[in-house]
N, C-alpha and C positions, 0 to 999 in steps of 0.2 A: 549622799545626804543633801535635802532639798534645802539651800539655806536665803536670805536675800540679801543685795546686794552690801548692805552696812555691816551687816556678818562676815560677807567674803573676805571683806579686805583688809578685816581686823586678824586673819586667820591666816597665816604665813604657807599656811599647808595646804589650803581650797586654792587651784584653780579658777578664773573667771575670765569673764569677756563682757564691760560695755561697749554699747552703741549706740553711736550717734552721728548723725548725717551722714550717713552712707560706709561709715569706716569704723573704726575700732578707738574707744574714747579714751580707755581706760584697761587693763588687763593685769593678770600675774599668770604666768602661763609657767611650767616646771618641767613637761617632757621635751626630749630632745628634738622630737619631731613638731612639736609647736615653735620650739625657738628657732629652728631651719625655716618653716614656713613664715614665721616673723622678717626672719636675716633676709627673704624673699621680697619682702615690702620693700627694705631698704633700697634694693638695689633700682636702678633706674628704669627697667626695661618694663615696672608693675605700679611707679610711683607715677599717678595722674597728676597731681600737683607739681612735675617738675616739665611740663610740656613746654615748650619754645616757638618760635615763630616758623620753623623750619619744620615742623611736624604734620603730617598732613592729617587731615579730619579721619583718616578709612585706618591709619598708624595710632590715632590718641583713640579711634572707639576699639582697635585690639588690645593695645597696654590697655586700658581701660576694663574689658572685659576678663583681660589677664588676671587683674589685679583684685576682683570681683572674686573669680576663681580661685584667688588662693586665699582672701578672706572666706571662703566659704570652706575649704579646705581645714583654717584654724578651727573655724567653730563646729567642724568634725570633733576635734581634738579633745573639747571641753563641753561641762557638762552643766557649766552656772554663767548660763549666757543673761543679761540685762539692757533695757531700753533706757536711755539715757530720757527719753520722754513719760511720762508718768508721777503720778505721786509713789514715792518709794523708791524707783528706780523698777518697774514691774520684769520680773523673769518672762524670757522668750524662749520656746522650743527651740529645738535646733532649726526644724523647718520652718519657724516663723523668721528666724534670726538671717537663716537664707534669701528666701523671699525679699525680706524687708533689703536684703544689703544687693540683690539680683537687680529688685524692682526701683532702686532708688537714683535718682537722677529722669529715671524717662517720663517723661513728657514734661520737665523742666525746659526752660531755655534757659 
């Protein structure tokens, strides 16, 4: 069912996935296999935001690209992905929804 994103979240039973700045904004995710690849995030080895001074550049662009991969992994999962950018909140493909979380960061400094 094509729904957008004010529908989803009123709806205990729809699956989704916002996006926003490269990660995941917002979600209700219900299979067992999204919330394994969620428990994924948590862990340290995929979490970008918990880097230290100790971490070298070639170790934070892997956790990094790790952590990419398993966001791309959830939004296999689900099928009412949205951009936290837009009037509305606009629905992304799966494969825009990739792209956009592959491509984001590079050529940032």
């Amino acid at each position: 069912m094509v729904m957008n994103y004010l529908s989803a979240i009123e709806d205990p039973t729809v699956d989704f996935i916002l996006l926003k700045f490269g990660d995941i904004k917002h979600f209700q995710l219900t299979s067992e296999r999204s919330r394994e690849l969620l428990d994924m995030l948590d862990e340290n080895e995929v979490r970008f935001w918990d880097f230290e001074g100790e971490v070298s550049e070639q170790q934070r662009e892997e956790q990094e690209n790790r952590r990419k991969e398993v966001l791309c992994e959830i939004i296999d999962q689900c099928d009412n992905i949205y951009s936290w950018w837009g009037v509305d909140y606009p629905r992304m493909s799966k494969e825009e929804a990739k792209k956009y979380i592959m491509e984001y960061g590079k050529g940032q400094s």
